[in-house]
C-alpha positions as CSV (number, residue, x, y, z in Angstrom):
1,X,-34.7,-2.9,-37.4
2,X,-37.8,-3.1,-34.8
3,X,-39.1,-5.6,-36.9
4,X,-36.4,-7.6,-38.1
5,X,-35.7,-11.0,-36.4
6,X,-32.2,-12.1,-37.4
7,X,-29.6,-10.5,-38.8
8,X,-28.7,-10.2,-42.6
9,X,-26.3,-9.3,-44.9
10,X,-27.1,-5.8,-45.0
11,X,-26.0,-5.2,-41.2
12,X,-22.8,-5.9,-42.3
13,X,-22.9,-3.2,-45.2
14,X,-21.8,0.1,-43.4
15,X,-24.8,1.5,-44.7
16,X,-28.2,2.4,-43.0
17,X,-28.8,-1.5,-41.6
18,X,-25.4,-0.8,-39.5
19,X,-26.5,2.2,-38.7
20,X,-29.5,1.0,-37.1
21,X,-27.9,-1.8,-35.3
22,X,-25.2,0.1,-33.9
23,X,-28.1,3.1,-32.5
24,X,-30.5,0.7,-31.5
25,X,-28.9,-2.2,-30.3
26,X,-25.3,-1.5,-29.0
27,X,-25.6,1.8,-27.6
28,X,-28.4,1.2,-25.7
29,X,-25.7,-1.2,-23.9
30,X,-22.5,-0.2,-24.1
31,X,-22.3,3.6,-22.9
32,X,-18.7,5.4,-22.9
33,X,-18.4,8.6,-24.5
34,X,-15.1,7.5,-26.8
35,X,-17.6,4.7,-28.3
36,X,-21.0,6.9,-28.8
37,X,-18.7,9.6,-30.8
38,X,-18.5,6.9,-33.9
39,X,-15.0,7.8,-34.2
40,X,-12.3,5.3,-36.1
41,X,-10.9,5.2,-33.1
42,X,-10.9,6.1,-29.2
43,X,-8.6,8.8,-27.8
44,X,-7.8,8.1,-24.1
45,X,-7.5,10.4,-21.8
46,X,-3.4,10.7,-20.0
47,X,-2.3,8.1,-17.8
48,X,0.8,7.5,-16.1
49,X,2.5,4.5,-15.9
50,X,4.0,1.6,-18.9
51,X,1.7,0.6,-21.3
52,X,0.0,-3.0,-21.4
53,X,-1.7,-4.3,-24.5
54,X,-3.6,-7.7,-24.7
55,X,-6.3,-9.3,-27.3
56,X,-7.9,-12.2,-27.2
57,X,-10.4,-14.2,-29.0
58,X,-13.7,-16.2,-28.2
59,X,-15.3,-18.8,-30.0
60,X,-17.2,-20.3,-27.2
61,X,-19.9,-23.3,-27.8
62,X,-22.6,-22.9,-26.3
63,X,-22.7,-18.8,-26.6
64,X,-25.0,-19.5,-23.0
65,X,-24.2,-21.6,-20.3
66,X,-24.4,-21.6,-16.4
67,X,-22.9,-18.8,-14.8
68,X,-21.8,-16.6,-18.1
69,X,-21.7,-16.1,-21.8
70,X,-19.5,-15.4,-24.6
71,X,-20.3,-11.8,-23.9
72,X,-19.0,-11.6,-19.7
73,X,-15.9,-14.3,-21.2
74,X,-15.0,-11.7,-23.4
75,X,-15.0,-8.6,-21.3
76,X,-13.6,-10.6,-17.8
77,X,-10.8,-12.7,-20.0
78,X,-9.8,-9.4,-21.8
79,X,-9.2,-7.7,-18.0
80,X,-7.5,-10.6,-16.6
81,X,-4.9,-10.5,-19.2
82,X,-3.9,-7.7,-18.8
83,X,-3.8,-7.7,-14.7
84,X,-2.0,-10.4,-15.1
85,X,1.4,-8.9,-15.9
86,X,-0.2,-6.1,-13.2
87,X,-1.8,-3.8,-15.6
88,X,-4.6,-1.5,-14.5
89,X,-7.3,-2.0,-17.4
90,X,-8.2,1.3,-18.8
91,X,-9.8,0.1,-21.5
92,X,-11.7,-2.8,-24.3
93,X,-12.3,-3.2,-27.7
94,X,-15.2,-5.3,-28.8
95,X,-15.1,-6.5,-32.0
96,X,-17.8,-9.1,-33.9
97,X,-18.5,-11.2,-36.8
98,X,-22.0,-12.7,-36.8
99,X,-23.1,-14.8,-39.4
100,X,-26.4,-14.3,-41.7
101,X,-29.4,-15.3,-39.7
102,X,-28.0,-14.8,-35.7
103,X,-31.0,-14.0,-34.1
104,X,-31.1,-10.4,-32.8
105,X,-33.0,-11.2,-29.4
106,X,-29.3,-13.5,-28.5
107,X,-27.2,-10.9,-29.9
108,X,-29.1,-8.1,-27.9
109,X,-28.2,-10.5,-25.1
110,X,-25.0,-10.8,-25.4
111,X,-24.5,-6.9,-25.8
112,X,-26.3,-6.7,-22.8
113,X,-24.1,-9.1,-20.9
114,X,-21.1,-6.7,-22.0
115,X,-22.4,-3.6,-21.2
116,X,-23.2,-5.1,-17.7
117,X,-20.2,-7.0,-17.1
118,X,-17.7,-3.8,-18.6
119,X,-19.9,-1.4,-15.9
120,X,-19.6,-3.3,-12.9
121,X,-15.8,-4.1,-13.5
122,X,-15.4,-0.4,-14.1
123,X,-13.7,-0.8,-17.7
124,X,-15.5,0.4,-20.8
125,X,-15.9,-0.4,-24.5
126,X,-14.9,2.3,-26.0
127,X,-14.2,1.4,-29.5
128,X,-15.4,-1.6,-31.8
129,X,-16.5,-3.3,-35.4
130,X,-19.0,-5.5,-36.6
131,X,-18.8,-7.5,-39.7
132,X,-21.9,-10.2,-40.8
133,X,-20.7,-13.5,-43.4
134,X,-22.9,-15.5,-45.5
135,X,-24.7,-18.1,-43.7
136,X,-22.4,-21.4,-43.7
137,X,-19.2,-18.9,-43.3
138,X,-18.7,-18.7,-39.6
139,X,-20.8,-20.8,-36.2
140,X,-23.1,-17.9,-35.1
141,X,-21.0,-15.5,-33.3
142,X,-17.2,-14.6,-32.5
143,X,-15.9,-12.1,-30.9
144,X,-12.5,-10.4,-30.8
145,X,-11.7,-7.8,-28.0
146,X,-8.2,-5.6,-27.0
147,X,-7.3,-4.4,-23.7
148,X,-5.1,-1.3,-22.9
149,X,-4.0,-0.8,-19.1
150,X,-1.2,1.1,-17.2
151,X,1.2,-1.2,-15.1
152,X,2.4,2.1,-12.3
153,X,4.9,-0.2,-10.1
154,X,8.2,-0.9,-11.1
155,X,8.7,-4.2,-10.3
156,X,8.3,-6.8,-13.3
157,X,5.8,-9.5,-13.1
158,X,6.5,-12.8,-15.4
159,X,6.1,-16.0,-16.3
160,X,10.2,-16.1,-16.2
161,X,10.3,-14.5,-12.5
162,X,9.2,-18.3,-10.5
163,X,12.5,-18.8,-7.8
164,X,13.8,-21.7,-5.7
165,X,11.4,-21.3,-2.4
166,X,8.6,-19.7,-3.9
167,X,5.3,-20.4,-2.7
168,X,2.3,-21.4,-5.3
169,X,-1.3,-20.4,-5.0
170,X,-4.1,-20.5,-6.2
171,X,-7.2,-17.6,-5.7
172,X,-9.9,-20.0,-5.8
173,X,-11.7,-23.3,-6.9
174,X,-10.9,-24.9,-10.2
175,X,-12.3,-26.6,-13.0
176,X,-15.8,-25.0,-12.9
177,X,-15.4,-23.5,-16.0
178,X,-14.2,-26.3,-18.2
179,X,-16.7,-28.5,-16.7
180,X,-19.9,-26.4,-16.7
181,X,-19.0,-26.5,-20.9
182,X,-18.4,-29.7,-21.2
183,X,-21.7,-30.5,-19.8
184,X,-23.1,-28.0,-21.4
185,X,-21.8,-29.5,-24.9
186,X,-23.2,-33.1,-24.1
187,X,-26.3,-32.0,-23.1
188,X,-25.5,-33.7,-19.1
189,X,-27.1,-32.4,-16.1
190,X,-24.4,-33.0,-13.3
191,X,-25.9,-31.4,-10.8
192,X,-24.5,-29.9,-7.3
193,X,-24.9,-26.1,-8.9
194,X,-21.8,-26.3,-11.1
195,X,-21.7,-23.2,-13.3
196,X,-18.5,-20.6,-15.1
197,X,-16.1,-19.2,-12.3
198,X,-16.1,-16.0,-15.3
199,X,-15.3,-12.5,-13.3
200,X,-13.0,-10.0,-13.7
201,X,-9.9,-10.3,-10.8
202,X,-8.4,-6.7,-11.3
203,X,-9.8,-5.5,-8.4
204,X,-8.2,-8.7,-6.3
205,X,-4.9,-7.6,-8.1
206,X,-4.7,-4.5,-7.5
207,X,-5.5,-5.1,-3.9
208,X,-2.2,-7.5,-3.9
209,X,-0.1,-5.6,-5.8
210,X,-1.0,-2.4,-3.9
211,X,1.0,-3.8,-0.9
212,X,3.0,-6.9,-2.2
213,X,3.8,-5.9,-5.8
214,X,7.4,-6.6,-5.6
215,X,7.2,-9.9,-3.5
216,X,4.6,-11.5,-6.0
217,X,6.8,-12.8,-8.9
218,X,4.0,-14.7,-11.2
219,X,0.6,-14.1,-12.3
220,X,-0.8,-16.3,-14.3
221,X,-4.8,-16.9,-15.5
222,X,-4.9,-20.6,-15.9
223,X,-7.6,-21.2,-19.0
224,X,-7.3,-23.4,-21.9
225,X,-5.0,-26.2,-20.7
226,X,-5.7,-25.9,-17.0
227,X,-3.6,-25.6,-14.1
228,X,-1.0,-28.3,-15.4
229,X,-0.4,-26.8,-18.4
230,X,-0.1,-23.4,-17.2
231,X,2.3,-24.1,-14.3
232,X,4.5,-26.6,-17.1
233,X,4.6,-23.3,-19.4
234,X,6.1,-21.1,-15.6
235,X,8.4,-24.0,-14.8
236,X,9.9,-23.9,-18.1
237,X,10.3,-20.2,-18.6
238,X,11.7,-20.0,-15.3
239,X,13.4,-22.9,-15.3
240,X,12.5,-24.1,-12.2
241,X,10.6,-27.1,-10.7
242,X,7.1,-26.9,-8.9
243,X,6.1,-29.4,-7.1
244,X,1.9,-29.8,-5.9
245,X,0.4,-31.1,-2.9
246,X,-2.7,-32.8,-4.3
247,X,-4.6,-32.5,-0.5
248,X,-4.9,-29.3,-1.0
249,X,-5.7,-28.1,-4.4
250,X,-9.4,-26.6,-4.1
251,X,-11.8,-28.7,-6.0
252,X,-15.5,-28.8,-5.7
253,X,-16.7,-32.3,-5.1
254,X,-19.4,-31.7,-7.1
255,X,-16.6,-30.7,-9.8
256,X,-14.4,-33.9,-8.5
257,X,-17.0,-36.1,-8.8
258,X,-18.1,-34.7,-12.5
259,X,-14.7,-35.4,-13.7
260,X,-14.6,-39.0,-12.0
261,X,-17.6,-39.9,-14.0
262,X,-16.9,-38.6,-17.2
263,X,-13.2,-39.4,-17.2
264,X,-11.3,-35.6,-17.1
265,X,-8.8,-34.6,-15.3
266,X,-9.4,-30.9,-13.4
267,X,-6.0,-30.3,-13.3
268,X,-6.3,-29.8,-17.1
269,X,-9.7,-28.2,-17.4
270,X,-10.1,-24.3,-18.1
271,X,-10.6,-21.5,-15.9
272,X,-11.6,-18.4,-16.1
273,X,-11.8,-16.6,-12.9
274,X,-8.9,-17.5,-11.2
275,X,-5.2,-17.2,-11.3
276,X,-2.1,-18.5,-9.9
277,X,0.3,-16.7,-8.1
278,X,4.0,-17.5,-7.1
279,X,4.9,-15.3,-4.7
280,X,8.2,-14.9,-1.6
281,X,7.5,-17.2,0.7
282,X,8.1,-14.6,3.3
283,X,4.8,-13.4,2.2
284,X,3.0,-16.6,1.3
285,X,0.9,-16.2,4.6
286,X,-0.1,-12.6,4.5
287,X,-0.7,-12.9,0.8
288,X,-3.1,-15.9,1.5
289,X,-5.1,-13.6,4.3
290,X,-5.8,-11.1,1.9
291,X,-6.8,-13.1,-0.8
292,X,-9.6,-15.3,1.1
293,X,-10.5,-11.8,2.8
294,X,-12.0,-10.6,-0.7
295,X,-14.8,-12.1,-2.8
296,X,-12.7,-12.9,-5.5
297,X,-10.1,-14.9,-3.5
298,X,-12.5,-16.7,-0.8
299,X,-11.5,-20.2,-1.4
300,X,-7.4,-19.3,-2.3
301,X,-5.1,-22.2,-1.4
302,X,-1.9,-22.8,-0.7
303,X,-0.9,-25.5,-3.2
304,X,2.9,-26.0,-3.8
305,X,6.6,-24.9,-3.8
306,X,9.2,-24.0,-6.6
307,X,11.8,-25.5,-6.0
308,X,15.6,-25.9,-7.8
309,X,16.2,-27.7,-10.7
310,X,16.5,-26.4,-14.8
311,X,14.5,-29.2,-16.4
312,X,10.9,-27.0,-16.2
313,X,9.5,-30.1,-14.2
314,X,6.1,-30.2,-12.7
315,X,4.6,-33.0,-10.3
316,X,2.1,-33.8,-8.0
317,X,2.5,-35.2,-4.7
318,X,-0.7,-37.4,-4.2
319,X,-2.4,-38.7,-1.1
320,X,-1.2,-41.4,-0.5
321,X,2.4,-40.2,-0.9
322,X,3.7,-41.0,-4.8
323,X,4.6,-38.6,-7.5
324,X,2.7,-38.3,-10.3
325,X,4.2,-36.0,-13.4
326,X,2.5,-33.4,-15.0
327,X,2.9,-32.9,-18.8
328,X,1.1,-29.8,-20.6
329,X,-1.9,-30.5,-22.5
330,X,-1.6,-32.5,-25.6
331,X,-4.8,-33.1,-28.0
332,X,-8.3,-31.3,-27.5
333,X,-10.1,-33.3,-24.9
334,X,-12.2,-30.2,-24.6
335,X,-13.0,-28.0,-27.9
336,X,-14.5,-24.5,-27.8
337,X,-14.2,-23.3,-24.2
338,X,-13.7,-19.7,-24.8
């Protein structure tokens, strides 16, 4: 393999190429013990609590951008949801199909983007597959990962759980992660340091849910379709309305200004390391204090009320006093985000 550029068919055979690639490339990464036995599969040691079970996807273009890649997307996405139904993640699955020709210095830096991004969040890979197609057959890379965690508490956390009263926040800034790939598509330098909000938020989670698990009702990481469409989606399950105060959603004005010029709305542009949260609004204060006092949660907001109604209505109260309705994402104004 040292002296091999790219990769070829024969990585994908199962025979000595895979081998190879597996020794000398992802285990020099990716470190667990369940994953360096070469098992089918992991075993897991016992853990108490319900099971949660997620997988996800990623098809990101490009596989490098400001502030991530496909390879910290994959592990940070895979972790947030599953803390978002308030699992504990135990566990990922990291699985690859690269076509003919990838070159093996981006793949080794994508396995090394995992293997950092799956230590520091304390979560490891500890079982996987690679599979190589013909050249033509796929774009470069994908990857496919699965998360197992442990949800300990007994109170439920849904999508279906939003009440009259409840307050809506968010835990940080939004947009940066739909607009640092859009620019990053066009080939645009915006400027003002805009890069991926990517990071795990399990530890911010847990941190809530440690004290406030049964007064926080929703969790909810708002990616493809943004905000809007992710709070349409809570409104209808719960059928409830929610109702935003546009002074003071958290957006960069580096971000605002971004959108402005290109013609996007941030309400509708992916994230991928925050979440909202509907919570009592008993607890809507306390729950803001902790949030801005950890890194994760710095720039949380306050942002807007459910309130009664069973028509899964969501609007926006602008600044200069009129409602404007949001409607969840139709078309692809943004293609390949994650």
């Amino acid at each position: 393999m040292s002296n091999e550029k790219s990769i070829s068919l024969d990585h994908g055979s199962g025979g000595l190429a895979s081998q190879n690639l597996i020794g000398d490339l992802f285990l020099k990464y990716l470190t667990s013990p369940q994953l360096r036995d070469l098992e089918d599969c992991a075993v897991l040691g016992e853990h108490e609590g319900r099971i949660a079970f997620t997988t996800d996807s990623y098809v990101v273009d490009p596989l490098f951008f400001p502030g991530g890649d496909i390879g910290a997307l994959a592990v940070h996405g895979t972790i947030n949801d599953l803390c978002m139904r308030g699992a504990r993640p135990i566990a990922l699955s990291l699985a690859l199909i690269i076509e003919e020709g990838f070159p093996l210095a981006e793949l080794e830096r994508v396995i090394a983007s995992v293997g950092r991004c799956s230590e520091a969040a304390g979560v490891a890979v500890v079982t996987g597959d690679t599979k190589v197609v013909p050249h033509g057959k796929a774009d470069r890379l994908f990857i496919n990962t699965a998360g197992i965690g442990m949800v300990s508490h007994r109170c439920e956390i849904s999508g279906k759980r939003a009440r009259p009263g409840d307050a809506v926040l968010v835990s940080g800034t939004l947009a940066d992660h739909g607009i640092t790939i859009m620019s990053s598509q066009a080939g645009i330098a915006i400027g003002g340091d805009i890069k991926s909000d990517t990071q795990p938020l399990h530890r911010l989670v847990g941190a809530l849910l440690e004290d406030y698990n049964c007064q926080v009702h929703v969790l909810r990481d708002p990616t493809r379709g943004g905000l809007a469409t992710s709070l349409c989606e809570i409104a209808a399950s719960s059928r409830v309305r929610i109702t935003l105060d546009e002074d003071q959603l958290p957006i960069r004005p580096a971000v605002a200004a971004a959108c402005e010029m290109i013609g996007l709305d941030p309400l509708y542009l992916a994230n991928e390391g925050k979440c909202v949260l509907i919570c009592d609004a008993r607890a809507e204060g306390a729950i803001l204090h902790l949030l801005r006092s950890l890194p994760e949660g710095r720039d949380a907001a306050l942002i807007g009320r459910v309130e009664a109604g069973n028509d899964g209505r969501v609007s926006l109260t602008t600044r200069i006093g009129g409602s404007r309705l949001l409607e969840p994402l139709t078309g692809l104004p943004l293609p390949r985000i994650c």
